[in-house]
C-alpha positions in Angstrom: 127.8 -41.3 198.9 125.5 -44.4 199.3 123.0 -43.7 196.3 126.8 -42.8 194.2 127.8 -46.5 195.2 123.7 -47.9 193.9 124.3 -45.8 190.9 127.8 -47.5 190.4 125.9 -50.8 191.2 123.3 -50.4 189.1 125.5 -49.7 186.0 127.7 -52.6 186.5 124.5 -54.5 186.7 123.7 -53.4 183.5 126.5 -53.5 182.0 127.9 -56.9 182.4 125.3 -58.8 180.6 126.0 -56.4 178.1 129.6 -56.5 177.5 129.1 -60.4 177.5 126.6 -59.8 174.9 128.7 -58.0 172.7 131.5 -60.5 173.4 129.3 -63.1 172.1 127.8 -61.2 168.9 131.7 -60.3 167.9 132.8 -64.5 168.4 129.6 -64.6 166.5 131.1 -63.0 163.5 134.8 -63.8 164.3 133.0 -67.6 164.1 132.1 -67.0 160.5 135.5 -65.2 159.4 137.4 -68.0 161.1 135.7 -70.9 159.4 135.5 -69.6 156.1 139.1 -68.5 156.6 139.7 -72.8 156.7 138.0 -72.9 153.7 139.1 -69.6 151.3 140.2 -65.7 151.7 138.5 -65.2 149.1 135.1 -66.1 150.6 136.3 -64.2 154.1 136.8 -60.8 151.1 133.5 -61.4 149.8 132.0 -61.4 153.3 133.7 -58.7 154.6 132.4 -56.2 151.7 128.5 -58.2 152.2 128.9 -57.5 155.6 130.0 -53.7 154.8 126.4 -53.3 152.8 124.6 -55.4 155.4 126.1 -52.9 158.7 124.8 -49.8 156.6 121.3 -51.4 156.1 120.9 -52.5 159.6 121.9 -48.9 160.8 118.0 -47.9 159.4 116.6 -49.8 162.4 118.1 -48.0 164.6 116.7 -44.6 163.6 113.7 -46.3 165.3 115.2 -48.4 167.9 117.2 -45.5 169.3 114.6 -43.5 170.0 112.7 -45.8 171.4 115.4 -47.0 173.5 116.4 -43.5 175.2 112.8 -42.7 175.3 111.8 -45.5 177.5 115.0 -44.8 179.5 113.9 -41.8 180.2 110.4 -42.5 180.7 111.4 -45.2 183.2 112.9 -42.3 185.2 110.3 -39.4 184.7 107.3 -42.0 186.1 109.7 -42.5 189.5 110.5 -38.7 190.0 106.5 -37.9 189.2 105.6 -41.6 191.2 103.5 -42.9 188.1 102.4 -46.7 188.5 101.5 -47.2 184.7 103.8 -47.7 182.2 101.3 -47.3 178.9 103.3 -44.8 177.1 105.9 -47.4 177.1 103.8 -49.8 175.6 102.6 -47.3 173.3 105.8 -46.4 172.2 106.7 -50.2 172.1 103.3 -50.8 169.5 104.8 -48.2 167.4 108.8 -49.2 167.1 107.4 -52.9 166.3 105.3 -51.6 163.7 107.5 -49.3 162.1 111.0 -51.4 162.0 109.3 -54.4 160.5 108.2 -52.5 157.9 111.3 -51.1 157.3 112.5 -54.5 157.8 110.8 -56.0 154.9 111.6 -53.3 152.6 115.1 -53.5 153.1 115.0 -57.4 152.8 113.3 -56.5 148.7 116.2 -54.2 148.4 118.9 -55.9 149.4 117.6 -59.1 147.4 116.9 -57.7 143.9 119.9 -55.1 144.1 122.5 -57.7 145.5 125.0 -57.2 142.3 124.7 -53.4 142.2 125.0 -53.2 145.7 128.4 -54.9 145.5 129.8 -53.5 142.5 129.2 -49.8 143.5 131.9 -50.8 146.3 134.4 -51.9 143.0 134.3 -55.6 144.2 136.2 -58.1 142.1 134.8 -59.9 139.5 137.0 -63.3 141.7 134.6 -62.7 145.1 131.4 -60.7 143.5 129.5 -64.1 142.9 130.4 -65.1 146.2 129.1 -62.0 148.1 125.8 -62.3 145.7 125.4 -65.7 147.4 126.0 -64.4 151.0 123.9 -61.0 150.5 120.6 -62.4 149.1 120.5 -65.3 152.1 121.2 -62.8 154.9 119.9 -59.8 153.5 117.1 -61.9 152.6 116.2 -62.3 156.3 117.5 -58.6 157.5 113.9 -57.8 158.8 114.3 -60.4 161.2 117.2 -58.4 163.0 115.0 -55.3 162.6 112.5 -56.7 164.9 114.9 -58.3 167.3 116.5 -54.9 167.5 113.5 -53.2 168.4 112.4 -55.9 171.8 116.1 -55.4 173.0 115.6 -51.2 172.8 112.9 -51.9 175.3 114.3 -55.0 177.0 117.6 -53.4 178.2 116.5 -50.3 179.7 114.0 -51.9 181.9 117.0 -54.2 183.1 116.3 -57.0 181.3 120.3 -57.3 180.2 120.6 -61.1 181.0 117.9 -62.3 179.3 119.4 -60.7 175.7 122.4 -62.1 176.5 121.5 -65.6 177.0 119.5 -65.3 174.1 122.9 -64.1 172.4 124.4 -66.7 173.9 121.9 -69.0 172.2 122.2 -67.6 168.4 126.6 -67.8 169.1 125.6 -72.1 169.4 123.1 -72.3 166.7 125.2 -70.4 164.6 128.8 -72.5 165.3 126.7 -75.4 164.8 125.0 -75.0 161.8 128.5 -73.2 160.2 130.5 -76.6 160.9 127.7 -78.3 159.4 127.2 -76.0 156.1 130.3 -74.7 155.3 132.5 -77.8 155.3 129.2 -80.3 154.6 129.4 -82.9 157.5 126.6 -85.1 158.8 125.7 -85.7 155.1 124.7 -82.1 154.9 126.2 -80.6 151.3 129.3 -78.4 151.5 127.8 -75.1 150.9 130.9 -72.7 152.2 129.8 -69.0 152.1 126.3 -70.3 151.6 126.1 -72.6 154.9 127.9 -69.2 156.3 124.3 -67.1 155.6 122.6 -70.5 156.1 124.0 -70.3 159.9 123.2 -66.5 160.7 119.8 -66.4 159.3 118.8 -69.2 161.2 120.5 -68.1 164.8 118.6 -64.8 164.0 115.5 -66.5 163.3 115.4 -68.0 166.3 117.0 -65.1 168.3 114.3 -62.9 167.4 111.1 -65.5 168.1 112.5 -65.8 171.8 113.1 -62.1 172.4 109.5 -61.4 171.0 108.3 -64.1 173.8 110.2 -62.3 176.5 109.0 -59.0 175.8 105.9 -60.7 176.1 106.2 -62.2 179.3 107.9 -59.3 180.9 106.2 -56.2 180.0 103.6 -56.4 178.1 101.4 -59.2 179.7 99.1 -57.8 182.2 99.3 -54.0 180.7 96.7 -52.2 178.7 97.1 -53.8 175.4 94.9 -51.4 174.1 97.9 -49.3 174.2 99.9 -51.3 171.9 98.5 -49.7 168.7 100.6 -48.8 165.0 99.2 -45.6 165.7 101.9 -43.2 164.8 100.6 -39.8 165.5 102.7 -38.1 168.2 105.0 -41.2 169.1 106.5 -41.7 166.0 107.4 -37.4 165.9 109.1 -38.3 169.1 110.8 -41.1 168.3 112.1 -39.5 165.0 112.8 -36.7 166.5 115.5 -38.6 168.9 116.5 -41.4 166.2 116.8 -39.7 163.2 119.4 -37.5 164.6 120.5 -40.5 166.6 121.1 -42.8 164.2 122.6 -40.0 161.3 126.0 -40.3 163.3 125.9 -44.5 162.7 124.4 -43.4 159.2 127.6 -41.2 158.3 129.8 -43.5 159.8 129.0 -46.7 158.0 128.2 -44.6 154.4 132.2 -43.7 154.8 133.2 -47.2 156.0 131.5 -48.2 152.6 133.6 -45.7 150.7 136.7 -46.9 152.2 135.9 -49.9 151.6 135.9 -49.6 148.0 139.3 -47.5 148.3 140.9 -50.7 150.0 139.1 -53.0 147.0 141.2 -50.9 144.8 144.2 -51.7 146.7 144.3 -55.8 146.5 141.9 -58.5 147.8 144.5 -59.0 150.3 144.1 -55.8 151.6 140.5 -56.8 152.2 140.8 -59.5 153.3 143.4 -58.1 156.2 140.9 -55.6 157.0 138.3 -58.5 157.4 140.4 -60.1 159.8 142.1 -57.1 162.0 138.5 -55.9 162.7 137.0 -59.0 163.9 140.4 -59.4 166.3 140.0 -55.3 166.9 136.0 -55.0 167.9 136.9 -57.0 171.2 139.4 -54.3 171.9 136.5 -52.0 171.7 133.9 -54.0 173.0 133.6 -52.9 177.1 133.2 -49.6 175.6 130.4 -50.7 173.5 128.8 -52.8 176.3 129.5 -49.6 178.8 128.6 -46.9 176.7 125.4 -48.9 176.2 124.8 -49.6 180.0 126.2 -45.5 180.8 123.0 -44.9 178.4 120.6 -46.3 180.1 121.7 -44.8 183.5 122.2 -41.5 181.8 118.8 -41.5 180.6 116.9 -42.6 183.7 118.7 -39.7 185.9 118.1 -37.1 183.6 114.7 -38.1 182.9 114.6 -38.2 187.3 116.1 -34.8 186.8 119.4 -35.5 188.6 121.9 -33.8 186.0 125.1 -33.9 188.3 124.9 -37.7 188.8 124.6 -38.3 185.0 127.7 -36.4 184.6 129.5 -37.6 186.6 128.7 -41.2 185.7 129.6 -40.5 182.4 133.1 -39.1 183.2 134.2 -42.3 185.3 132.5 -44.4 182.4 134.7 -42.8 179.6 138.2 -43.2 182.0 137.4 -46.6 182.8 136.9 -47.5 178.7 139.9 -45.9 177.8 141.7 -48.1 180.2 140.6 -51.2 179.1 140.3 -50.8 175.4 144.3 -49.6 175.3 145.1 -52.7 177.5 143.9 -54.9 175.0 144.4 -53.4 171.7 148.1 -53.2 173.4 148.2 -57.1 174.1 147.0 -57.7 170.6 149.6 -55.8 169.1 152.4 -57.8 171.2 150.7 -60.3 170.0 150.0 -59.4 166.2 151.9 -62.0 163.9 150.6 -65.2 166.5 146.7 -63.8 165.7 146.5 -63.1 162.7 148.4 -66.3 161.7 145.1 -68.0 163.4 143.1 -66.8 160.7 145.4 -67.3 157.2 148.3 -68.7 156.4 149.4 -66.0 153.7 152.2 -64.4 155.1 151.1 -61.0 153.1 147.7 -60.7 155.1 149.7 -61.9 158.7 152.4 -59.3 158.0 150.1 -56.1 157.0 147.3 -57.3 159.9 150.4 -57.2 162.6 151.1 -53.7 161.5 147.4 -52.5 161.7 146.9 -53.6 165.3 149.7 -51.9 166.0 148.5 -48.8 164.8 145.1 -49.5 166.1 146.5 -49.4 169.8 146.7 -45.0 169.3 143.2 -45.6 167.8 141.3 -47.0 170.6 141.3 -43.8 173.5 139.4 -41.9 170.6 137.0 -44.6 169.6 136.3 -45.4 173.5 135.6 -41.2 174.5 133.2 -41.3 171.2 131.3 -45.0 172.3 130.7 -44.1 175.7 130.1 -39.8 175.5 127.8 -39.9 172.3 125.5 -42.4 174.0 125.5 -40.7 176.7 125.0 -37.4 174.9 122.4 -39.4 173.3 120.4 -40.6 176.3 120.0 -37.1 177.7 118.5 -35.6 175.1 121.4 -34.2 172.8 121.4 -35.7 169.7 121.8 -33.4 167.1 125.7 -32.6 168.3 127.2 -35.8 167.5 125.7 -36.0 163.8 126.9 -32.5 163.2 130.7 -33.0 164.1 130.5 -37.2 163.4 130.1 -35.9 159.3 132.2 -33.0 159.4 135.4 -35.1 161.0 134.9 -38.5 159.6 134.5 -37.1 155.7 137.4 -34.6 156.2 139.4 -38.0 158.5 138.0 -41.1 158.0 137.4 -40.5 154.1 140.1 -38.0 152.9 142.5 -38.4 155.0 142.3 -42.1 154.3 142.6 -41.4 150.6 145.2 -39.4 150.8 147.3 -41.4 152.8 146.1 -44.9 151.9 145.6 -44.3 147.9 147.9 -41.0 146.7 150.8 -41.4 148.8 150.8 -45.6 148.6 150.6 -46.0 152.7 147.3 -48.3 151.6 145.6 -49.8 154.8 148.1 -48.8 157.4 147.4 -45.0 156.1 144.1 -45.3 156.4 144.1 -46.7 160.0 146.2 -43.1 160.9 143.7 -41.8 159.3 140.9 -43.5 161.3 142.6 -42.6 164.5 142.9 -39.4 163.7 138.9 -39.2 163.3 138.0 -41.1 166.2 140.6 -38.5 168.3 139.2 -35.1 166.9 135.4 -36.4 167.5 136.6 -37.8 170.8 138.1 -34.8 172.3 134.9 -32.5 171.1 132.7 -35.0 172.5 134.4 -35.2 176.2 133.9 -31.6 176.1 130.8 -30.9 175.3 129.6 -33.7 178.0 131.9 -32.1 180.9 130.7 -28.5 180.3 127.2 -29.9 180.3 125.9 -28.7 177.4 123.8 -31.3 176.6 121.4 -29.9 179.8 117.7 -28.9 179.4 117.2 -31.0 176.2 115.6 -34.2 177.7 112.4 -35.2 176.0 110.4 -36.9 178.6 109.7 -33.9 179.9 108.2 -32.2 176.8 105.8 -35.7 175.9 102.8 -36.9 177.5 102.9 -38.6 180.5 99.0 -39.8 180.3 97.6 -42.9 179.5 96.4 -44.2 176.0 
């Protein structure tokens, strides 16, 4: 009963700083949709499809970041259970992530820089907001690799408890990036008015700086003082085992994002008032969704360090009270946002189409959110002891048949447009969510942690 209430302690330890975190990165971009909202829906569109390109690109980091994350999770707890003082394969592991994202970093950075216009016209942007997004895409996709790095210190940050410091550094990037938004996008201080420009202007610089303090923490707090020897782009076995873990890891984020990008050009070819709606109703519907985030993430960790111990029936059951507790919270507030629908949306525009079709969606959105919260918090907890193939498997099978058809069917053939498509979106997020929950309470994800099958030796 006592080391149940430390576990419990532990993860709300972890996972405040977190859920704060994500609070901040979602007012983050809610800052940006709200102030270019003041100056055009048009440029809010063109950002919302940038962003759509930008979520898919940044999902390639995490086929790195992943592993490393639920690998030095689970390495945390295999060197308590076998009482091993060093933590060099962490470091190791750590030399390899660094080296690998920011090269993947820099690629994607090219590509997203000299295919900006293809990019956006394979999602059948309008020739009104394609100029627009160019402008947007090229500055922040210009600087993606800087998110690819940060990414990578805050997979090994967070799982040796270091959730504070992220978040005060997220805290940091939400000022820099308000301030240098008011400054850009409506020109003040003598500064030009650059509107979706001072927009990328403002997150490439909070980024920037975001990713030089992280890399001075990691620094500081783990690496100083430990074999540096160990810290080697030497990709031999670590990288199979980090592939191994975030290829399939990521594949789920992968599938998810390549459909959001196809429904994203179904709702183009519906109105730029559709798109702009959806722009709007998500950044109002990600904080409905964010304690599971912030919890599933924390749960993770957790997950990852008792299996890695070897304690299976703590995991599980830590996992269970996670996923009741995010279905709680995420219906409470998706349900206050729908009471509260017309007042919100009319925040961000004053066209009475977009205020009238976004009430509707967060209506819907309320049946949506018990699916979305079983999937955040069981697939990384799937994830974190070792079974990682599972959620890839049914995550394309449901949201291509779901997410995609459905949403065309209901959305495009039979004229529902974007209120079809978020029936169909629940409907994905339910089907994945009740397999999930399954699979995690018959324990079927037992026997497939990887700590177990990788060195534990030094360099």
């Amino acid at each position: 009963m006592e080391r149940t209430r430390n576990i419990k302690k532990k993860l709300l330890q972890l996972t405040w700083p977190i859920f704060i975190e994500s609070l901040l990165l979602s007012l983050l971009g809610s800052m940006d949709v709200f102030m270019l909202g003041k100056y055009s829906d048009n440029a809010v569109a063109a950002v919302g499809v940038s962003n759509q390109i930008m979520w898919m690109i940044s999902l390639m980091f995490g086929i790195i970041t992943s592993g490393t994350a639920i690998l030095t999770a689970q390495y945390i707890g295999l060197n308590k259970k076998n009482k091993i003082r060093n933590n060099d394969n962490i470091i190791r592991l750590c030399g390899v992530s660094i080296g690998f994202n920011t090269m993947i970093g820099v690629f994607c950075s090219i590509l997203v820089v000299v295919g900006s216009t293809p990019m956006l016209k394979m999602l059948n942007t309008s020739g009104e907001i394609l100029g627009i997004g160019k402008e947007y895409l090229v500055i922040v996709g210009g600087f993606i690799f800087t998110q690819s790095i940060m990414q990578t210190f805050t997979a090994v940050l967070r799982p040796h408890g270091y959730t504070k410091i992220c978040m005060y550094v997220t805290l940091t990037m939400n000022i820099i990036n308000v301030v240098c938004n008011y400054i850009f996008i409506f020109g003040k201080f003598g500064a030009p008015k650059l509107g979706v420009v001072g927009a990328a202007i403002g997150t490439s610089t909070s980024r920037i700086i975001g990713m030089i303090i992280l890399g001075i923490v990691l620094y500081v707090k783990i690496l100083r003082g430990s074999s540096l020897e160990c810290l080697k782009f030497s990709p031999k076995n670590d990288l199979k085992n980090i592939l191994a873990i975030g290829i399939p890891a990521a594949g789920e984020q992968i599938s998810y994002n390549l459909s959001q990008l196809v429904i994203t050009s179904f709702i183009n070819m519906i109105s730029i008032e559709a798109m702009a709606t959806k722009s709007y109703a998500m950044n109002l519907i990600s904080f409905a969704y964010i304690f599971s985030t912030a919890l599933g993430q924390g749960t993770s960790i957790l997950v990852g360090q008792l299996v890695g111990e070897g304690n299976n029936d703590e995991a599980l059951n830590i996992g269970i009270d996670s996923i009741k507790k995010s279905i709680l919270v995420s219906v409470l507030i998706s349900g206050v946002f729908a009471v509260l629908g017309t007042s919100l949306m009319s925040f961000f525009s004053n066209n009475a189409t977009i205020i009238e079709l976004g009430a509707l969606v967060l209506i819907v959105d309320v049946f949506l959110e018990p699916g979305r919260s079983i999937n955040l918090v069981g697939i990384n907890s799937l994830r974190a002891a070792g079974d990682v193939k599972f959620p890839v498997y049914i995550g394309i099978i449901s949201m291509w048949t779901f997410g995609v058809g459905l949403a065309y069917i209901l959305g495009i053939q039979l004229g529902l447009g974007l209120i079809g498509m978020w029936i169909a979106f629940a409907t994905d997020e339910w089907f994945r969510g009740i397999l999930v929950y399954n699979r995690w309470k018959k324990k079927r994800w037992q026997g497939k942690v990887f700590a177990d099958k990788i060195e534990v030796n030094a360099c």
